[in-house]
C-alpha positions in Angstrom: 0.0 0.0 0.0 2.8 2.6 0.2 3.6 2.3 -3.4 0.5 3.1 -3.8 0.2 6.2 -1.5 3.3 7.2 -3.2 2.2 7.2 -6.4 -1.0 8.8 -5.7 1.0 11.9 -3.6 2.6 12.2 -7.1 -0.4 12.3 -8.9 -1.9 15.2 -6.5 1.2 17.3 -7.0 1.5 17.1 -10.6 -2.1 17.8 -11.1 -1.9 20.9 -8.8 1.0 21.7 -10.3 -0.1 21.7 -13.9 -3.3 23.2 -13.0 -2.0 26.7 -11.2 0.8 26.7 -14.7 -2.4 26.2 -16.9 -5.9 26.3 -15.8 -6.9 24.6 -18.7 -5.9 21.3 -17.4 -9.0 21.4 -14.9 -11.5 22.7 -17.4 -14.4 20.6 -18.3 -13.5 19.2 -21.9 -10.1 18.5 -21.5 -10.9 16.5 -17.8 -13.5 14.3 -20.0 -10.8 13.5 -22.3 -8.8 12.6 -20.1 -11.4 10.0 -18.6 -12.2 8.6 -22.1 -8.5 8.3 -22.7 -7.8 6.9 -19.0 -10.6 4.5 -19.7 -9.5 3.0 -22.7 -5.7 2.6 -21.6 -6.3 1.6 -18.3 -8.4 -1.7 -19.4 -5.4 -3.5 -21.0 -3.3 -1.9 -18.2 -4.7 -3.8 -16.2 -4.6 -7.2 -18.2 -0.7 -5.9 -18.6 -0.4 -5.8 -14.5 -1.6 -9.7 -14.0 0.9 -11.0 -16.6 3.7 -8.9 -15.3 2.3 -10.1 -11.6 3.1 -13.8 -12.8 6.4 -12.2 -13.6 5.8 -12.4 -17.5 5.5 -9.5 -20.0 3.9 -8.6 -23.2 5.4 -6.8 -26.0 2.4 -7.9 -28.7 -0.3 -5.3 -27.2 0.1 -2.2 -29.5 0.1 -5.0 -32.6 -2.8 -6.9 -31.4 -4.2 -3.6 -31.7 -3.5 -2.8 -35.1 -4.7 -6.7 -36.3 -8.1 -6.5 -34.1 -8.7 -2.9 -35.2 -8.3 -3.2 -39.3 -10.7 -6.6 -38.8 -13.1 -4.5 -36.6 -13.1 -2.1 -39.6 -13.4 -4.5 -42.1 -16.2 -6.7 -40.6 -18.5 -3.7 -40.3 -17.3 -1.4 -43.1 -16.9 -3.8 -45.9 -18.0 -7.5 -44.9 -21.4 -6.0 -43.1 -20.9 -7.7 -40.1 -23.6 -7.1 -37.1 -22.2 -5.3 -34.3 -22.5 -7.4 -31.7 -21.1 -10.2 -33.8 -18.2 -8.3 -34.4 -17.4 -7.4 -30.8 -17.7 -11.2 -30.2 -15.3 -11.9 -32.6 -13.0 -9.3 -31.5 -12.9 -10.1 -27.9 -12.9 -14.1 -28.6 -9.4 -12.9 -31.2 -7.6 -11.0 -28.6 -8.9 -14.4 -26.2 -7.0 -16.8 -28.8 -4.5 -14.8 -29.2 -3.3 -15.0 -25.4 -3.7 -18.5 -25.4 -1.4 -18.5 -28.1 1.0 -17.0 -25.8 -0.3 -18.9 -22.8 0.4 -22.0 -24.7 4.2 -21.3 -26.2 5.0 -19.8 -22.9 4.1 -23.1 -21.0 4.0 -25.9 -23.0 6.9 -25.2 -25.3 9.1 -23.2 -22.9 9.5 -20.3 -24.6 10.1 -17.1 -23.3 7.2 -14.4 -22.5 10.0 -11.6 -24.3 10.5 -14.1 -27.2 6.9 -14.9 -27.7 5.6 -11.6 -27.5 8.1 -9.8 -29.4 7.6 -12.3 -32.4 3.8 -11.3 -32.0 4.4 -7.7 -32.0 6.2 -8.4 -35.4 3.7 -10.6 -36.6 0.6 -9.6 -36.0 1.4 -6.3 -37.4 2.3 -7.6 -40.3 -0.7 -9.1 -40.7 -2.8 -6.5 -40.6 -0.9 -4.7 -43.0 -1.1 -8.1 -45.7 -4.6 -8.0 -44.6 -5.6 -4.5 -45.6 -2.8 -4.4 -48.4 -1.3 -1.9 -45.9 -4.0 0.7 -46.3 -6.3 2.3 -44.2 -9.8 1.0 -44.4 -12.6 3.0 -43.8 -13.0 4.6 -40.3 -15.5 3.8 -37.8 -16.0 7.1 -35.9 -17.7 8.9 -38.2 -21.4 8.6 -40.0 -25.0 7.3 -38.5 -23.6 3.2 -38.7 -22.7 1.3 -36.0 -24.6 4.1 -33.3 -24.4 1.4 -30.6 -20.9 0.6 -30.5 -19.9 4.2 -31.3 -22.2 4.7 -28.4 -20.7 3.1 -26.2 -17.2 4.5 -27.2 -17.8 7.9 -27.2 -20.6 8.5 -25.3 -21.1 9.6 -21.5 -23.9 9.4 -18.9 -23.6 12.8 -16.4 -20.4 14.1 -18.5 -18.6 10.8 -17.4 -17.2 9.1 -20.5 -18.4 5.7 -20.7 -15.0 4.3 -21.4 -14.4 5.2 -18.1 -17.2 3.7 -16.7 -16.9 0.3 -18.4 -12.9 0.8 -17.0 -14.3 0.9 -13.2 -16.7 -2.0 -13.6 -13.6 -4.2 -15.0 -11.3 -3.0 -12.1 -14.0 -3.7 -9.3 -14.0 -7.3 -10.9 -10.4 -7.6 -11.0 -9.9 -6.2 -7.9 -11.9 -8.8 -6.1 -10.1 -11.5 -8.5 -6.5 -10.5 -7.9 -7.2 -9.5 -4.4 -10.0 -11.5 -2.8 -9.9 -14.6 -4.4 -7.9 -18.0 -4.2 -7.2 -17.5 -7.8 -5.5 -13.9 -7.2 -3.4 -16.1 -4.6 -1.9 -18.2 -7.0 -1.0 -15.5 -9.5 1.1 -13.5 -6.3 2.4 -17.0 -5.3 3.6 -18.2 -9.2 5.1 -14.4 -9.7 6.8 -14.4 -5.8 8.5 -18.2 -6.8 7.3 -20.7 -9.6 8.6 -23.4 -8.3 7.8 -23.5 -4.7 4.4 -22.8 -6.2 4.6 -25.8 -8.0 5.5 -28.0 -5.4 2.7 -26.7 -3.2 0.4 -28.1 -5.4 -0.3 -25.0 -7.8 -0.8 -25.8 -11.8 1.9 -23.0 -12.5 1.5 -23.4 -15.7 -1.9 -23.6 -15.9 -1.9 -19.8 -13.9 0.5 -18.5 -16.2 -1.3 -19.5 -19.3 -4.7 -17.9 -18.2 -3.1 -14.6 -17.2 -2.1 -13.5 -20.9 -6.3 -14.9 -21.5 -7.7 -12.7 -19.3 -4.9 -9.9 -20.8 -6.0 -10.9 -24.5 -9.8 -10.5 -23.6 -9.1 -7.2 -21.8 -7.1 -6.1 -25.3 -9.9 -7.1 -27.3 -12.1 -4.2 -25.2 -10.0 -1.8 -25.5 -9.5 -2.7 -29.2 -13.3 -2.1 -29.5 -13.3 1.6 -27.9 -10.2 2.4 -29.4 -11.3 1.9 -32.8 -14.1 4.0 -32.7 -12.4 6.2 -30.7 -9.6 7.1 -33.4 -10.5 8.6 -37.0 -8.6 5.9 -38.6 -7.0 2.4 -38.0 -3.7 2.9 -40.0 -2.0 -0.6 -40.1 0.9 0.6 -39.8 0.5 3.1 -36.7 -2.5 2.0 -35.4 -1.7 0.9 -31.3 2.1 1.8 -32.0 3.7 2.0 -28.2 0.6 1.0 -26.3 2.4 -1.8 -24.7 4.8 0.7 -23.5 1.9 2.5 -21.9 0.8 -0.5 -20.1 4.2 -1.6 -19.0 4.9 2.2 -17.3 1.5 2.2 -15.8 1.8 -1.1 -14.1 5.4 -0.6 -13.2 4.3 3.3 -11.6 1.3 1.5 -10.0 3.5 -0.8 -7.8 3.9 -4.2 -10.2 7.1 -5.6 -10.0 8.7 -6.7 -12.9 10.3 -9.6 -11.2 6.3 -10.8 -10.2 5.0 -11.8 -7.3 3.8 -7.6 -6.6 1.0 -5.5 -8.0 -2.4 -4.1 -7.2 -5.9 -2.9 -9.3 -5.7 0.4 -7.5 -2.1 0.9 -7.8 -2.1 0.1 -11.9 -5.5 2.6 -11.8 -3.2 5.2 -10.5 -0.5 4.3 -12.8 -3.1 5.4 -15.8 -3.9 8.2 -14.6 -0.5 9.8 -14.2 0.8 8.6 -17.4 -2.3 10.9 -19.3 -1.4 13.6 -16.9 1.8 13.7 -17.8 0.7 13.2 -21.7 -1.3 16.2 -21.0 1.1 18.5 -18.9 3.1 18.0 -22.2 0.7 19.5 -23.9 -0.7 22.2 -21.9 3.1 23.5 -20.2 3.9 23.8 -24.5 6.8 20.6 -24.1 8.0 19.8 -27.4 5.4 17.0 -28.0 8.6 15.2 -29.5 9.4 14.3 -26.0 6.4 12.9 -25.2 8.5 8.9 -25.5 11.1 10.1 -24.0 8.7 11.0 -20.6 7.2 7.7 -21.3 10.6 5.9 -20.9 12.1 8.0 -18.6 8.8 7.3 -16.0 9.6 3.8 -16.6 13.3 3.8 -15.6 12.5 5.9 -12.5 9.8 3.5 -11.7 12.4 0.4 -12.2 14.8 2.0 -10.4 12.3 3.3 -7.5 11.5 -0.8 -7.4 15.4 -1.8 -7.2 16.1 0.3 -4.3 13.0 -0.9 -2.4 14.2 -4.0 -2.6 17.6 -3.8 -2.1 16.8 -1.8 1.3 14.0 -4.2 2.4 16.8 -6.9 1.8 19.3 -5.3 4.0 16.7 -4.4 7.0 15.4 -8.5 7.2 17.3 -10.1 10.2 20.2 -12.6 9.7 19.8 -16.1 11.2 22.5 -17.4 13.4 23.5 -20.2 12.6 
């Protein structure tokens, strides 16, 4: 819980902070951005966090984006696809596509960086083959697909539903990770795999369902996101997002060595990463640094996690002997 508190006394200070340099930053528009925006990231952050909980990682998110996105586009725009067909589909793609992972991870041996980065190249690729690596028609604007476009744009009392759907997710997850014996196991495999195993724990088994529940969690935010954006290029569309989740997860208290990590803590993570995207914007930074934040939030947050443990290591008692 003190990563937590950390994190959030960070969040407080930027945001007063930004707010008395620019009052802007508290105005009504650019606060219901933010929400849609902290909506949409912060539901695969959180499928992020549970993988890097069972101390794996997934580089393939920003790609898995670009493939869902171009078939979302061409399901509805050109093969005239029902919505709610289509969002099945998606969902039940970015489901296979973690137990893709799940399954070379644990049954073959490979490892979560080599997986993932050969899905970041290939399923990027793929949606370029598969749109001839052209933009297919956009989703956001016209009178079709109302409902979904609803749902990813709209808001109920100025609060974006994006942001909404993000809560409802992170109340379930919270009472997964946190309250159940399932959320148990994930700590325990991420803490030590093995002692996990011999305590009875289907390691593998736990590690494999982690990058499901992150695929189906992709596939959602694949849904808002396309309707959210004016276009799904194939060759930008999602670019970095796994970088997003990886920062927010890591500010929000996950360890990458497992075994650590918290709902709340990756919620706060979100947030700070779109207020610093948008102290960027309203303090007039060169928006050409706005990766180099990104990374640099990362290696303090590494490096933060590093010292934490090396002083927690030197403050446990030594055993005579």
């Amino acid at each position: 819980m003190r990563k937590e508190l950390g994190i959030f006394l960070l969040l407080v200070f930027l945001c007063i902070v930004t707010t008395l340099k620019n009052p802007l930053f508290m105005s009504r528009d650019n606060l219901h951005n933010m929400a849609q925006l902290v909506g949409m990231y912060g539901i695969f952050s959180i499928g992020m966090g549970i993988v890097i909980i069972t101390g794996g990682i997934d580089l393939s998110v920003g790609s898995a984006f670009a493939l869902l996105g171009v078939l979302l586009a061409l399901m509805l725009g050109q093969w005239h696809w029902p919505q709610v067909g289509a969002a099945v589909f998606i969902i039940a793609m970015g489901f296979a596509l973690g137990c893709l992972h799940g399954f070379l991870i644990t049954k073959v041996g490979l490892q979560a960086f080599i997986v993932t980065l050969c899905g970041l190249l290939f399923y990027r690729g793929m949606a370029r083959f598969i749109t001839h690596d052209s933009t297919p028609p956009g989703l956001s604007s016209g009178d079709a697909f109302q409902g979904l476009r609803t749902l990813a744009t709209g808001d109920i009392a100025s609060i974006p539903y994006q942001f909404i759907i993000l809560i409802i997710i992170a109340a379930i997850m919270w009472v997964v990770l946190h309250r159940s014996i399932y959320g148990r196991y994930l700590f325990a495999v991420g803490r030590n795999e093995e002692a996990a195993r011999y305590s009875g724990i289907n390691s593998r088994r736990i590690i494999a369902s982690a990058y499901m529940l992150s695929g189906v969690l992709v596939g959602i935010s694949a849904i808002l996101l396309a309707f959210y954006t004016p276009s799904i290029s194939p060759s930008s569309h999602g670019n970095f997002f796994e970088l997003y989740a990886i920062a927010a997860a890591v500010l929000g208290g996950c360890s990458l060595r497992g075994g650590e990590g918290s709902i709340i803590g990756i919620l706060i993570g979100t947030v700070l990463l779109q207020v610093l995207q948008n102290l960027v914007v309203l303090l007039g930074i060169p928006s050409e640094l706005d990766f180099a934040v990104t990374g640099s939030v990362i290696l303090i947050g590494v490096m933060a996690d590093q010292l934490i443990k090396a002083r927690s290591a030197r403050k446990k008692p030594v055993l005579a002997t």
